[in-house]
C-alpha positions as CSV (number, residue, x, y, z in Angstrom):
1,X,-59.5,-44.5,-7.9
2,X,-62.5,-43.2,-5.6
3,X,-66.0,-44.6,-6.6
4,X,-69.5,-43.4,-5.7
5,X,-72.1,-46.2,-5.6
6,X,-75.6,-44.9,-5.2
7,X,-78.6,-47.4,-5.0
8,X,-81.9,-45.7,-5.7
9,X,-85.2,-47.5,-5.0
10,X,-85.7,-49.0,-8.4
11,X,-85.7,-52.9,-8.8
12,X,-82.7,-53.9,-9.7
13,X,-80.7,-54.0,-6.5
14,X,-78.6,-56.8,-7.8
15,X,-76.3,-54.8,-10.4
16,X,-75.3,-52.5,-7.3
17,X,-73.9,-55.3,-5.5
18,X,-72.2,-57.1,-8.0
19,X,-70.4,-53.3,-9.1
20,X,-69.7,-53.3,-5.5
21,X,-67.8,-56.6,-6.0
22,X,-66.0,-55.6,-9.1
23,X,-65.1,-51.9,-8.8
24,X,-60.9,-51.9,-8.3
25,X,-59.7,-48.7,-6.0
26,X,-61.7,-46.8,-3.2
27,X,-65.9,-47.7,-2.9
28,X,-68.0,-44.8,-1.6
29,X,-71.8,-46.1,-0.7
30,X,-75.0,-44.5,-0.5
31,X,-78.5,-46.1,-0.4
32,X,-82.0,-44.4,-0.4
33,X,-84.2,-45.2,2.3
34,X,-86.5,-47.0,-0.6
35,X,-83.3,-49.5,-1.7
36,X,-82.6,-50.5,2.0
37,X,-86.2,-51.9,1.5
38,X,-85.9,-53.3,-1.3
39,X,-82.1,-54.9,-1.1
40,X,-83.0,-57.3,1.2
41,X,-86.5,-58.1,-0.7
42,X,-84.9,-59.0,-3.9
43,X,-81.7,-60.1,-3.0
44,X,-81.8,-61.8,0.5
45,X,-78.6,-59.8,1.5
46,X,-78.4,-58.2,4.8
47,X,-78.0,-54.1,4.5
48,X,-74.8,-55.2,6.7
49,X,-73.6,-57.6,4.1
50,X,-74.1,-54.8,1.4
51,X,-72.1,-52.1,3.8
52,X,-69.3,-54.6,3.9
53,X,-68.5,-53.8,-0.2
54,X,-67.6,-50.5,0.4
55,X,-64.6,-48.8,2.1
56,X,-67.2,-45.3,3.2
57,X,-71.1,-45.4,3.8
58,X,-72.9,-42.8,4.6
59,X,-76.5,-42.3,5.3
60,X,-78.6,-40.4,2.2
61,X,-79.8,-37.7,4.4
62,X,-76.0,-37.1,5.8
63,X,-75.7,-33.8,3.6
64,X,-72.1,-33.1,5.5
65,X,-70.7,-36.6,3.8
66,X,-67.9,-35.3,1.9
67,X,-69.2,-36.4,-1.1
68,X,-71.8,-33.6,-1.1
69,X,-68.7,-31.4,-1.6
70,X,-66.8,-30.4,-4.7
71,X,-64.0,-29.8,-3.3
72,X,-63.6,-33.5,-2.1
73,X,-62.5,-36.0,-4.8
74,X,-63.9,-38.8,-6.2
75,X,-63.1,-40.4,-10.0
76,X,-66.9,-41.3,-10.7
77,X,-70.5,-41.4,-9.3
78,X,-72.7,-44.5,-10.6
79,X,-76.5,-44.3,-9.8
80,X,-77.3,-48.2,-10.2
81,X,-79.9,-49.1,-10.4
82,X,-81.3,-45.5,-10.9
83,X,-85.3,-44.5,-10.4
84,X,-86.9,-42.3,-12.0
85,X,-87.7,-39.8,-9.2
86,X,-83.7,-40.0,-8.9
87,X,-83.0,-39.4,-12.3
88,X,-86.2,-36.7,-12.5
89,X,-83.9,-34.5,-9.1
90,X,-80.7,-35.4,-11.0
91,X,-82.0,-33.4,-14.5
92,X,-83.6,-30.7,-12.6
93,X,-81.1,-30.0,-9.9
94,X,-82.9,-31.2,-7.0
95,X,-80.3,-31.7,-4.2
96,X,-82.1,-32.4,-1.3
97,X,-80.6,-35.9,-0.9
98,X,-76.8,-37.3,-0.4
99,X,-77.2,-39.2,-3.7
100,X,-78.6,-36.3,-5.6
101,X,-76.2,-33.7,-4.3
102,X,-73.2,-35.7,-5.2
103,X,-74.5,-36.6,-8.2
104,X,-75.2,-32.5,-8.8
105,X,-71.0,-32.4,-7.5
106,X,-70.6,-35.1,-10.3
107,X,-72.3,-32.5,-12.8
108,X,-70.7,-29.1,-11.7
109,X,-67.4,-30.5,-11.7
110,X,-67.5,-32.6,-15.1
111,X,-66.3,-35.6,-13.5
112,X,-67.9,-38.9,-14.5
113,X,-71.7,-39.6,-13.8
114,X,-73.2,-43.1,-15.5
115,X,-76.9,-43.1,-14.4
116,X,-78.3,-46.8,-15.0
117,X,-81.7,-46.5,-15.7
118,X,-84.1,-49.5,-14.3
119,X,-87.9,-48.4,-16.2
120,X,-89.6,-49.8,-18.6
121,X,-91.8,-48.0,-20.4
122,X,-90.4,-44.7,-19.9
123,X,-92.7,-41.9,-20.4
124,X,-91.6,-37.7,-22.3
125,X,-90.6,-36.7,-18.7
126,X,-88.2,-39.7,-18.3
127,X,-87.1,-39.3,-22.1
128,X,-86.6,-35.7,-21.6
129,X,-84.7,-35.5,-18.2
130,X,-82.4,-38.3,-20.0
131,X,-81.5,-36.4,-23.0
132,X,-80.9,-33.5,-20.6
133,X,-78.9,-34.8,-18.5
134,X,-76.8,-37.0,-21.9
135,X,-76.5,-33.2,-23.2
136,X,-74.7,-32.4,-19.9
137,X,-72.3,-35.6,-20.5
138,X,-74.1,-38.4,-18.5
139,X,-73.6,-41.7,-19.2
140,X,-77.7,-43.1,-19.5
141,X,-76.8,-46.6,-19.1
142,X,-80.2,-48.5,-19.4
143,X,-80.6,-52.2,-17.7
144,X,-80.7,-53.9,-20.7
145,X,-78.8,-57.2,-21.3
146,X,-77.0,-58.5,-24.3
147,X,-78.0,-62.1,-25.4
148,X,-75.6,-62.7,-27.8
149,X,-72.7,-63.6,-24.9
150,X,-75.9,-66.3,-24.6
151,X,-76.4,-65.8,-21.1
152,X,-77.5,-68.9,-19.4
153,X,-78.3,-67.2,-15.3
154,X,-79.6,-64.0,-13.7
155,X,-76.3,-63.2,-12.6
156,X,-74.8,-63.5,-16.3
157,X,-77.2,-60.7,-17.4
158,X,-76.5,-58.6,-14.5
159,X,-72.6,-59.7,-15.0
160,X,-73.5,-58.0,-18.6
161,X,-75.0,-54.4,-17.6
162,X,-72.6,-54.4,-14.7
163,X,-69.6,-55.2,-17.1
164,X,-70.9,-52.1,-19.8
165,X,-70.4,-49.7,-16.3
166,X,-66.9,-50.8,-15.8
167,X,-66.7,-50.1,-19.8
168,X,-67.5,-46.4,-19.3
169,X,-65.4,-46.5,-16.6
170,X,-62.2,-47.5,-18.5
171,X,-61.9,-50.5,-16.5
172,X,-61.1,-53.7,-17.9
173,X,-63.0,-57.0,-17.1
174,X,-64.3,-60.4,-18.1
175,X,-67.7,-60.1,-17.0
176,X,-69.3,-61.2,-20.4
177,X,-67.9,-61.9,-23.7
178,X,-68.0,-59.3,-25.9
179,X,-68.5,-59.1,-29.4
180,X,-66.3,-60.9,-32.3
């Protein structure tokens, strides 16, 4: 299976990483300018470090990757975490980046797009471009944890939103423990 990871500059940087880590098969990688900033802020990781997780890597502004073509093949595109400029390009078919022309590719050819959403409060326009995009079959996977696996760290509650992801991906896992 062929992945595409998109980081957007939302905070959040941490459930990228750790999908990164768990995805099985083929990792593509794409970070905005605004999450190479921010990666290092939040997490203390190295953009080298991050680059190491994935098999591809290309540059968001590299509009000749061949992820920004239909005709290339990849299972899924995951936006985490997701903005809400991104998600606002996404919903109106803004392609002007790498991550929002493959996620556009994602769209036109109905394969799997799970956008997780890092705002709080969201405002209409973010509610809006959500349902639109949910109408068009994307996955809106908001940040939000479960507490009833009683998470005790950080990285239990991003082990959480990151395990829901691999559960839209069909992908099994032991991330948290799920419901009896």
């Amino acid at each position: 299976m062929r992945f595409v990871v998109a980081i957007t500059g939302a905070s959040g940087s941490a459930y990228g990483i750790r999908l990164l880590k768990e995805l099985p098969g083929e990792k593509v990688l794409v970070m905005s300018e605004m999450a190479e900033r921010i990666i290092p802020h939040e997490t203390g990781m190295s953009l080298d470090e991050v680059r190491e997780l994935a098999d591809e890597v290309y540059e968001d502004d590299d509009m000749f990757a061949p992820i920004a073509s239909g005709s290339h093949r990849f299972d899924a595109m995951i936006v985490v975490p997701c903005s809400a400029s991104s998600l606002g390009k996404i919903a109106n078919g803004l392609a002007d980046t790498l991550i929002t022309r493959a996620a556009a590719v994602a769209l036109k050819e109905s394969r799997k797009l799970i956008l997780v959403v890092r705002e709080t409060p969201k405002s209409a326009v973010m509610l809006e471009n959500e349902l639109k995009l949910a109408r068009c079959g994307t996955c809106i996977l908001d940040a939000n944890p479960g507490f009833y696996s009683k998470p005790q760290t950080v990285d239990d509650i991003v082990a959480f939103v990151v395990g829901r992801c691999m559960d839209q991906l069909g992908l099994e896992h032991s991330l948290y423990r799920r419901w009896e």
